[in-house]
C-alpha positions as CSV (number, residue, x, y, z in Angstrom):
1,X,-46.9,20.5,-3.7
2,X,-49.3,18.2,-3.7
3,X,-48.5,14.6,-5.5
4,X,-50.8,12.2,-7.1
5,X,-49.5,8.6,-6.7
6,X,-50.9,5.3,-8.9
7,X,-50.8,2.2,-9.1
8,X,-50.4,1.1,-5.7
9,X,-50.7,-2.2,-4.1
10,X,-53.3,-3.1,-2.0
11,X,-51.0,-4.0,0.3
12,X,-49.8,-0.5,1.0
13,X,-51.0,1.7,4.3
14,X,-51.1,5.6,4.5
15,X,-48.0,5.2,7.1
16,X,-45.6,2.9,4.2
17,X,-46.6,5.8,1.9
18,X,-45.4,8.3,4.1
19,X,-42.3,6.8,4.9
20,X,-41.3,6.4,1.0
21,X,-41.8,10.3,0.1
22,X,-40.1,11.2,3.5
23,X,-36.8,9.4,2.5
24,X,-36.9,13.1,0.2
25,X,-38.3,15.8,2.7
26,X,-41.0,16.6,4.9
27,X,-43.9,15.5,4.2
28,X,-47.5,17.2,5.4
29,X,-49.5,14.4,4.4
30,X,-49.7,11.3,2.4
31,X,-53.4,9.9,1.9
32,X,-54.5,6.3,0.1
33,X,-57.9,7.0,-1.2
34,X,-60.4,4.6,0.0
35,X,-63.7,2.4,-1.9
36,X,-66.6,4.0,0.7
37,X,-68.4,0.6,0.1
38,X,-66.1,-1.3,0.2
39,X,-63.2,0.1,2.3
40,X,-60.7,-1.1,0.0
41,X,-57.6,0.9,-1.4
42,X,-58.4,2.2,-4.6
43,X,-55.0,2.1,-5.9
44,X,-54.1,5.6,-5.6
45,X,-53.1,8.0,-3.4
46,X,-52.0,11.7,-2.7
47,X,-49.1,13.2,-1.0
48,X,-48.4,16.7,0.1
49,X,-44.7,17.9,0.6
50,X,-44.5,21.6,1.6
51,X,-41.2,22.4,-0.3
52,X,-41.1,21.5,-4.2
53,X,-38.1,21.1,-4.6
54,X,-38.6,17.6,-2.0
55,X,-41.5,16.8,-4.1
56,X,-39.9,17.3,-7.3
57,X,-36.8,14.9,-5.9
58,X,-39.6,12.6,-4.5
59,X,-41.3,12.5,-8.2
60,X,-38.1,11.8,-10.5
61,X,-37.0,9.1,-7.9
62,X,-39.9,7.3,-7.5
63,X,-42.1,7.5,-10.6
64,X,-41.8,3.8,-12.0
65,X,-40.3,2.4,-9.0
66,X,-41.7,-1.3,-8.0
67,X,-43.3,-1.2,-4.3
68,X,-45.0,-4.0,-2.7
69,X,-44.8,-5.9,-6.5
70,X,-46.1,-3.1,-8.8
71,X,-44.9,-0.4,-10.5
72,X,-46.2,3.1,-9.2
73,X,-47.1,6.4,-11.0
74,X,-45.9,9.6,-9.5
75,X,-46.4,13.3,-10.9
76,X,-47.8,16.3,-9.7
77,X,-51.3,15.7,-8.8
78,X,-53.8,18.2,-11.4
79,X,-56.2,20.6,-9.7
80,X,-59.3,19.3,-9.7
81,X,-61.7,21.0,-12.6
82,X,-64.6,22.9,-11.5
83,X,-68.0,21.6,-11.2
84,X,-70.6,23.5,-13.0
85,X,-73.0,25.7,-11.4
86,X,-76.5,24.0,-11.6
Protein backbone atom coordinates (compact mmCIF):
# COMPACT_ATOMS: atom_id res chain seq x y z
CA UNK A 1 0.00 0.00 0.00
CA UNK A 2 1.40 2.90 -0.73
CA UNK A 3 1.17 6.02 1.97
CA UNK A 4 1.14 9.64 1.43
CA UNK A 5 2.69 11.52 4.39
CA UNK A 6 2.38 15.57 5.09
CA UNK A 7 3.46 17.96 6.88
CA UNK A 8 6.76 16.99 7.69
CA UNK A 9 9.57 18.85 9.14
CA UNK A 10 12.41 19.89 7.34
CA UNK A 11 14.30 18.32 9.70
CA UNK A 12 13.30 14.81 8.71
CA UNK A 13 15.57 12.36 6.41
CA UNK A 14 14.20 9.48 4.19
CA UNK A 15 16.08 6.98 6.92
CA UNK A 16 13.92 8.80 10.27
CA UNK A 17 10.82 8.19 8.00
CA UNK A 18 11.59 4.75 7.60
CA UNK A 19 12.18 3.95 10.95
CA UNK A 20 8.68 5.45 12.14
CA UNK A 21 6.48 3.30 9.63
CA UNK A 22 8.77 0.20 10.42
CA UNK A 23 7.84 0.36 14.29
CA UNK A 24 4.36 -1.34 12.25
CA UNK A 25 5.77 -3.71 9.50
CA UNK A 26 7.99 -3.92 6.67
CA UNK A 27 8.49 -1.37 4.87
CA UNK A 28 9.53 -1.40 0.92
CA UNK A 29 10.22 2.19 0.74
CA UNK A 30 9.79 5.42 2.38
CA UNK A 31 10.66 8.50 0.06
CA UNK A 32 10.74 12.60 1.21
CA UNK A 33 10.01 14.35 -2.06
CA UNK A 34 12.57 16.84 -2.84
CA UNK A 35 12.47 20.95 -4.39
CA UNK A 36 14.70 20.02 -7.78
CA UNK A 37 15.97 23.74 -7.41
CA UNK A 38 16.34 23.93 -4.44
CA UNK A 39 17.02 20.51 -2.93
CA UNK A 40 14.93 21.25 -0.05
CA UNK A 41 12.29 18.81 1.56
CA UNK A 42 9.02 19.68 0.28
CA UNK A 43 7.23 18.62 3.26
CA UNK A 44 5.85 15.49 2.11
CA UNK A 45 6.67 12.17 1.54
CA UNK A 46 5.53 8.54 0.47
CA UNK A 47 5.83 5.24 1.99
CA UNK A 48 5.24 1.81 0.63
CA UNK A 49 4.41 -1.10 3.06
CA UNK A 50 3.83 -4.35 1.21
CA UNK A 51 1.11 -5.81 3.56
CA UNK A 52 -2.10 -3.38 4.34
CA UNK A 53 -2.92 -4.39 7.13
CA UNK A 54 0.95 -2.73 8.47
CA UNK A 55 -0.02 0.21 6.56
CA UNK A 56 -3.34 0.49 7.85
CA UNK A 57 -1.84 0.06 11.61
CA UNK A 58 0.90 2.55 10.50
CA UNK A 59 -1.92 5.17 9.22
CA UNK A 60 -4.43 5.15 12.40
CA UNK A 61 -1.25 5.35 14.71
CA UNK A 62 0.46 8.03 13.20
CA UNK A 63 -1.90 10.37 11.36
CA UNK A 64 -1.69 13.53 13.71
CA UNK A 65 1.22 12.49 15.56
CA UNK A 66 3.87 15.44 16.37
CA UNK A 67 7.46 14.48 14.81
CA UNK A 68 10.34 16.73 14.81
CA UNK A 69 7.68 19.74 16.19
CA UNK A 70 4.82 19.39 13.71
CA UNK A 71 1.99 17.53 13.32
CA UNK A 72 1.98 15.02 10.28
CA UNK A 73 -0.78 13.87 7.78
CA UNK A 74 -1.00 10.21 7.02
CA UNK A 75 -3.64 8.36 4.67
CA UNK A 76 -3.45 6.25 1.82
CA UNK A 77 -1.66 8.04 -0.86
CA UNK A 78 -4.41 8.63 -4.13
CA UNK A 79 -3.44 7.30 -7.60
CA UNK A 80 -2.20 9.78 -9.47
CA UNK A 81 -4.96 11.09 -12.26
CA UNK A 82 -4.10 10.59 -15.75
CA UNK A 83 -2.67 13.14 -17.97
CA UNK A 84 -4.42 13.88 -21.10
CA UNK A 85 -3.42 12.70 -24.38
CA UNK A 86 -2.15 15.82 -26.33
Amino acid sequence: MNIYVGNLSYKMNDNDLEATFAKFGAVKSAKIIMDKETGRSKGFAFVEMPHAREAIKAIKALNTLRLHGTGIRVKQAEDKPEKPEA
